[in-house]
C-alpha positions in Angstrom: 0.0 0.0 0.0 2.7 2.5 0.8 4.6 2.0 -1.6 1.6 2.1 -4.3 1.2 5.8 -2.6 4.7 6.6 -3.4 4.2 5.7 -6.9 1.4 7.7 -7.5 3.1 10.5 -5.6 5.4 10.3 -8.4 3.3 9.8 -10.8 1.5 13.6 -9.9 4.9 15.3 -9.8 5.7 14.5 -12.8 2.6 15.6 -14.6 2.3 18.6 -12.8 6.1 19.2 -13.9 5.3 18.3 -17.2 1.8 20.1 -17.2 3.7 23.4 -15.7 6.7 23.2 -18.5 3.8 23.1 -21.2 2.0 26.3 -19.4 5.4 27.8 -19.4 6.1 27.0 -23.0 2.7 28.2 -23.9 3.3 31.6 -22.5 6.9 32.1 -23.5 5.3 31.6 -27.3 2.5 34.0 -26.5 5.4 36.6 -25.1 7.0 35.9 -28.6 4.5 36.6 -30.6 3.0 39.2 -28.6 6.7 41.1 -29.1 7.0 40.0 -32.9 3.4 41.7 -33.0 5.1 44.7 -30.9 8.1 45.4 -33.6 6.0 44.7 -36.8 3.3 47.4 -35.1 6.4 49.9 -34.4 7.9 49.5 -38.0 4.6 50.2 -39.3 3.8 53.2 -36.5 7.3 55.0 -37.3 8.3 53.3 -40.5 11.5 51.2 -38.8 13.3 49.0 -40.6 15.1 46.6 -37.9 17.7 44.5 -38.7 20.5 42.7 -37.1 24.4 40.8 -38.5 25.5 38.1 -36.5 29.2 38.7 -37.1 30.5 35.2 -36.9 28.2 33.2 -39.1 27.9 36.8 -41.1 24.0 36.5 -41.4 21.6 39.1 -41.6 18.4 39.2 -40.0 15.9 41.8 -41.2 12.4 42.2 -40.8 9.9 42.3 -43.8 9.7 46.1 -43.7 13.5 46.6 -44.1 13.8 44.2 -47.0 11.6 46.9 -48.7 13.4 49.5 -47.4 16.5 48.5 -49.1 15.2 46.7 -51.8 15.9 43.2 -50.9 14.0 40.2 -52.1 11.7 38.3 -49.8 13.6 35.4 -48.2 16.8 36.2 -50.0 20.1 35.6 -47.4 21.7 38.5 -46.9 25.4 38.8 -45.7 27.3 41.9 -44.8 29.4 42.2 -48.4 25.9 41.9 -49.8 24.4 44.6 -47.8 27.3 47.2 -48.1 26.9 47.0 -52.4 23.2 47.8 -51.8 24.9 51.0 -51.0 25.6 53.7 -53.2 29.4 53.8 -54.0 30.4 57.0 -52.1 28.4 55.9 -49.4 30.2 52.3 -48.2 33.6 53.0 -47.4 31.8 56.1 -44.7 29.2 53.1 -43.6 32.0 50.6 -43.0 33.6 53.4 -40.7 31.1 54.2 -39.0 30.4 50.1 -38.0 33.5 49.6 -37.4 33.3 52.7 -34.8 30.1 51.1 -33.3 31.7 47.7 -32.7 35.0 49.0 -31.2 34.0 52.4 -29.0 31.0 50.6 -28.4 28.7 53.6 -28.4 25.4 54.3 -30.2 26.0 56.0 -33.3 24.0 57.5 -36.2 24.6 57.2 -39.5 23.3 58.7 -42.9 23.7 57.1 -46.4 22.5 56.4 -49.8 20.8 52.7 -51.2 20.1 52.0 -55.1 17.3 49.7 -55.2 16.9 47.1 -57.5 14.4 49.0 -59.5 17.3 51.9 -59.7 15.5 54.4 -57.5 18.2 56.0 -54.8 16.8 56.5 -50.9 18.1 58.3 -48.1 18.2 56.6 -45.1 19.7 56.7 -41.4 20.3 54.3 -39.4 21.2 54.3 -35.8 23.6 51.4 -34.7 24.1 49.6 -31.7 26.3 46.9 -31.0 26.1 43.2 -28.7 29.1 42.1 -26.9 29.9 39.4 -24.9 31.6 39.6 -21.6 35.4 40.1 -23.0 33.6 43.0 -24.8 33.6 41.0 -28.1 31.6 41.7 -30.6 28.9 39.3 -31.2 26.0 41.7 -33.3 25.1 45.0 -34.9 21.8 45.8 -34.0 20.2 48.6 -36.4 17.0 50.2 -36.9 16.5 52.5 -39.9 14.3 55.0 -41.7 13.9 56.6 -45.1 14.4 60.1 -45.0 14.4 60.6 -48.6 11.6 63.1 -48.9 13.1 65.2 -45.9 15.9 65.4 -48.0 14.2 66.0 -51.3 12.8 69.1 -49.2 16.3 70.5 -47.6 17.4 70.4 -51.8 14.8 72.3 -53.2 14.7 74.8 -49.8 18.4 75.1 -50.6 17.9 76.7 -54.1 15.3 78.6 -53.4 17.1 80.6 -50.7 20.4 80.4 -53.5 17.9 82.4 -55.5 16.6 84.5 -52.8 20.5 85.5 -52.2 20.7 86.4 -55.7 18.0 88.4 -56.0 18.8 90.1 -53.0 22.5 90.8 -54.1 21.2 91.9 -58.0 18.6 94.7 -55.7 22.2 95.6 -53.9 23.7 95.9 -57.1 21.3 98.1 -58.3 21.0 100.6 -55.5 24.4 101.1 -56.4 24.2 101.4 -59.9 24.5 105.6 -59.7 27.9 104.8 -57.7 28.8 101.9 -59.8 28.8 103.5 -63.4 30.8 106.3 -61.9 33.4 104.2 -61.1 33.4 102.9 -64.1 33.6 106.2 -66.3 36.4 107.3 -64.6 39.0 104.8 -66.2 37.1 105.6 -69.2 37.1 109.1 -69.4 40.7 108.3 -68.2 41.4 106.4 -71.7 39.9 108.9 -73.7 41.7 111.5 -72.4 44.8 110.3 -72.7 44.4 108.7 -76.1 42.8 112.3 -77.2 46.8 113.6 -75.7 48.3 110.9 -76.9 46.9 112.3 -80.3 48.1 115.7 -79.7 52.0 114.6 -79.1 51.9 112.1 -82.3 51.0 114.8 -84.3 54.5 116.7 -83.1 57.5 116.9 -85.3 59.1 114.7 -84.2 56.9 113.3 -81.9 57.7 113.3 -78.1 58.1 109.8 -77.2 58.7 109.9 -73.5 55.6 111.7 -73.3 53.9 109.1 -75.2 55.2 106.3 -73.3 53.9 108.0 -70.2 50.7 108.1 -71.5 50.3 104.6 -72.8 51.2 103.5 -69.4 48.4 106.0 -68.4 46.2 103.9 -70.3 47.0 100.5 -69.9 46.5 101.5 -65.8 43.2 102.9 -66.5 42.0 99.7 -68.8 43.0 97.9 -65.6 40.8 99.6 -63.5 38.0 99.4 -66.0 38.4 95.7 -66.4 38.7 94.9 -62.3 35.3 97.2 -61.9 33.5 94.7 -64.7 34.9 91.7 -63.8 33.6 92.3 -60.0 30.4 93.4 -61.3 30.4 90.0 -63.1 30.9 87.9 -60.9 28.2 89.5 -58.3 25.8 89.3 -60.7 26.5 85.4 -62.3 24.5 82.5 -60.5 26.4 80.2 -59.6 26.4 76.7 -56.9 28.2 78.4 -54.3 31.7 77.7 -54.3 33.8 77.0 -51.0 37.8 78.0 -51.4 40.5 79.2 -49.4 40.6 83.2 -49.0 41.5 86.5 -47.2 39.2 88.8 -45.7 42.0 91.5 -46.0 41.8 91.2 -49.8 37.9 90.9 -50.2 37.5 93.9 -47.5 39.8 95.8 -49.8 38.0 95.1 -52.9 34.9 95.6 -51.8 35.7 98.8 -50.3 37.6 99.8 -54.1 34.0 98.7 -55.6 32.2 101.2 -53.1 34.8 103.9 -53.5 32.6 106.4 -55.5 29.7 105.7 -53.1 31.5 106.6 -50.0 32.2 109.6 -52.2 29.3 110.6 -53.0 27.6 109.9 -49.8 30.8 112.1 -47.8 31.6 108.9 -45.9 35.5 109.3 -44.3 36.9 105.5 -44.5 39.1 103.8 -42.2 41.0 100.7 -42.7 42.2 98.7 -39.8 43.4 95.3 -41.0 45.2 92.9 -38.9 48.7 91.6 -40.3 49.4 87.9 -40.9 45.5 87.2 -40.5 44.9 83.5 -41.2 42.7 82.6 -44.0 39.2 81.5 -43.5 37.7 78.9 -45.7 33.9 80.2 -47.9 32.2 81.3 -50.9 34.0 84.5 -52.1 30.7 86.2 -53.8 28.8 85.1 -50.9 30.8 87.2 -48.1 31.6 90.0 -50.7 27.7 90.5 -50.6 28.3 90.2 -46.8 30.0 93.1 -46.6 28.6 95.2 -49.2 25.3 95.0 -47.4 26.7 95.6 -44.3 29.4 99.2 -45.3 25.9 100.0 -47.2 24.0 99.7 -44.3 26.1 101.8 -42.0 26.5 104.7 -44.8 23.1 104.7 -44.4 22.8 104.8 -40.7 24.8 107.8 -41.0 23.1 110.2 -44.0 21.3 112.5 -40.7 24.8 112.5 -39.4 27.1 116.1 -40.0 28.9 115.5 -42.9 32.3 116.2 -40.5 30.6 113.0 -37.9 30.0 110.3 -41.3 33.4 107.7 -40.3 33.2 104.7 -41.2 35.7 102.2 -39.7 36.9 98.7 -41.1 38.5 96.3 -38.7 39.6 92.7 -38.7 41.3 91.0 -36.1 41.8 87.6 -34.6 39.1 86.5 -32.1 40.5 83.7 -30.9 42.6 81.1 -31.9 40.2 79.2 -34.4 38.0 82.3 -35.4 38.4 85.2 -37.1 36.3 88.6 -36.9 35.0 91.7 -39.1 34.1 95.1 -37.5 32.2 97.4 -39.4 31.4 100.7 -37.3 29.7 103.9 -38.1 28.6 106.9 -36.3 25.2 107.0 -37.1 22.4 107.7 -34.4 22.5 103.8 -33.2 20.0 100.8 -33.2 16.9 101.0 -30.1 17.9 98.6 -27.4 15.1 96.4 -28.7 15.5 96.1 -32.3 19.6 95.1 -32.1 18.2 91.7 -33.0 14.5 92.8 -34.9 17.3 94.2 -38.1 17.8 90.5 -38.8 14.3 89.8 -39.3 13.0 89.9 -43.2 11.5 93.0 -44.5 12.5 95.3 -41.4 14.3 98.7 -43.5 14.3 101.7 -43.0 15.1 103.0 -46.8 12.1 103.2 -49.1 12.9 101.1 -52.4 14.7 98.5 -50.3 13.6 94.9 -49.6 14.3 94.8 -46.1 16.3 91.7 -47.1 20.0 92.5 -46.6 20.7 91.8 -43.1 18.8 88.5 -42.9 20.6 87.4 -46.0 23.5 88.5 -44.5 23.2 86.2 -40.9 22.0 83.6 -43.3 25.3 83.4 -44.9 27.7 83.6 -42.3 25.4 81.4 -40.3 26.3 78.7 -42.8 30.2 79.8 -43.2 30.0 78.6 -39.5 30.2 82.1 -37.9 27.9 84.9 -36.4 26.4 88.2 -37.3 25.4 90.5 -34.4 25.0 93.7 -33.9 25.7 96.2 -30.8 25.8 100.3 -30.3 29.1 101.8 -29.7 29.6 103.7 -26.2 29.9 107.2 -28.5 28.1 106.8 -31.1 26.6 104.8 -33.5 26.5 100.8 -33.9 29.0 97.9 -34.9 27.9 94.8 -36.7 30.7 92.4 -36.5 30.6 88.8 -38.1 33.0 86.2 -37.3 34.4 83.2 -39.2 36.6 79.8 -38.5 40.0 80.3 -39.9 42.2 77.7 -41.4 46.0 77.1 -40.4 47.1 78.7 -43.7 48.5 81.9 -42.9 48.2 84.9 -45.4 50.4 86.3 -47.0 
């Protein structure tokens, strides 16, 4: 009898062992699905496509959503070789960097790159990595999610030309509120050639002719054709539409051109200029046309500021200096009547001027620009009189010369 009782004791644990390991099994399918359900209703909710590379048996696994994403096949193995040349080829050497980066800092990290499908389209996508290690810190997986951003980028494009044409338009208005001061500028060299080809004239017509005094006067010319050409080939290139074109430079030598384009306007307008350039200034790396129209809009700006201004009080003052080791800055000062406390920011808004026939567009082109150059526009009131608007910009290691 007893030992029939220990029998059937054993009997019952065992069932209930086995009866509690199918429970168990049960639920730990139902937590499975229930978190398959869980990542198929994120990708779906925020458009994910997950994916993970075991790195020893080099496998991929990827969820439905992210085979579309990057054009792969249904059911088609995927290994990392065959992943990176779904890439575009500027794109995989950056990607294999940045995975590489992942696995060995072993920090998050985000990455963006190009994929040609199958069907030839190209797609945007990023991708933030994350990696699995063991408890040597060896890398076992990559874990991934990633997004199509193509139609953000699509959107940054077509913004991006449309402010390239805004810039243009702005710097064509520019050009043609100075178009009085401009042509002057350029008659002079002119009326500088004729003049000295109506002398040079005179002296041929001498018996013998004088030529010393001819010599001096082709040299006369050839200076003033110089002049001429440097006033149309700046005009040319402020007015041409082009990508914008990043290159080594020297504010010294654009401040100095700009202020030889502007010469007969500070002229006309009985503006006193000052020049205060820093020696051995280090170069600064940016679209030349782009910070030309910089600092056109901002010497035009502060003539302006000063046309209630005695004609005595109009000084205008140029400086450039080194801010700090890496940066660079531009001082434009006038001594106008200043800027209200509470519209030293308000001037970089669009359509905020105070001239009539002006677009009210200069200034927030302007911070727009140096804004992407990497620098800063501001503007403050001078402890005399009248403001400053200073700009500053990273500088290279190149020295100038």
């Amino acid at each position: 009898m007893y030992r029939a009782n220990v029998i059937i004791f054993y009997i019952t644990e065992a069932l209930f062992l086995i009866t509690s390991w199918h429970s168990d099994r049960i639920r730990a399918k139902t937590r499975l699905r229930a978190s398959k359900e869980w990542i198929d209703l994120a990708e779906k909710t925020a458009d994910l496509g997950i994916w993970s590379w075991d790195i020893a048996r080099d496998r991929f696994q990827i969820t439905e959503f992210g085979r579309s994403l990057y054009g792969f096949a249904s059911a088609t193995p995927i290994n990392y070789q065959g992943f990176l040349m779904t890439l575009h080829p500027d794109d995989r050497q950056p990607t294999q960097l940045a995975i590489q980066q992942v696995l060995t800092e072993k920090n998050d990290y985000r990455h963006e790159y190009r994929v040609i499908r199958q069907d030839g389209s190209v797609r945007w996508i990023v991708t933030l990595y994350r990696g699995n290690f063991d408890d040597a810190g060896k890398p076992l997986q990559l874990l991934a999610a990633s997004v199509d951003v193509t139609a953000r980028k699509q959107m940054e494009q077509e913004l991006k030309v449309q402010q390239q044409m805004l810039i243009h338009i702005t710097r064509v208005t520019t050009m043609g509120e100075l178009s009085g001061a401009l042509a002057h500028e350029l008659n002079q060299p002119l009326a500088a050639i004729l003049c000295n080809a109506q002398a040079g004239q005179r002296f041929l017509a001498k018996t013998p002719p004088d030529w010393k005094e001819l010599r001096a006067i082709m040299n006369d010319i050839t200076e003033a054709d110089r002049r001429a050409s440097q006033v149309v080939s700046r005009l040319r290139v402020l007015f041409k539409k082009d990508e914008v074109v990043q290159q080594g430079l020297h504010i010294n030598t654009l401040t100095e051109e700009v202020t030889k384009l502007l010469h007969s306007d500070l002229i006309a307008k009985q503006v006193s200029l000052t020049l205060h350039l820093a020696d051995n200034l280090q170069c600064t790396i940016g679209d030349p046309v782009q910070l030309t129209q910089v600092l056109i809009n901002l010497v035009m700006n502060a003539t302006e500021a000063m046309t209630s201004s005695a004609t005595g009080l109009r000084q205008l003052r140029i400086c450039t200096s080194l801010s700090d080791t890496a940066t660079l800055e531009v001082a434009v000062h006038d001594t106008g009547s200043g800027i209200a406390p509470q519209a030293l920011e308000q001037i970089f808004d669009p359509f905020i001027t105070s001239k009539p026939h002006s677009l009210g567009m200069g200034l927030t082109i302007s911070r727009i620009i140096i804004n992407a150059h990497g620098g800063r526009l501001w503007a403050i009131n001078n402890p005399d009189r009248g403001a400053t608007l200073r700009f500053t910009l990273p500088i290279t290691q190149e020295t100038s010369s």
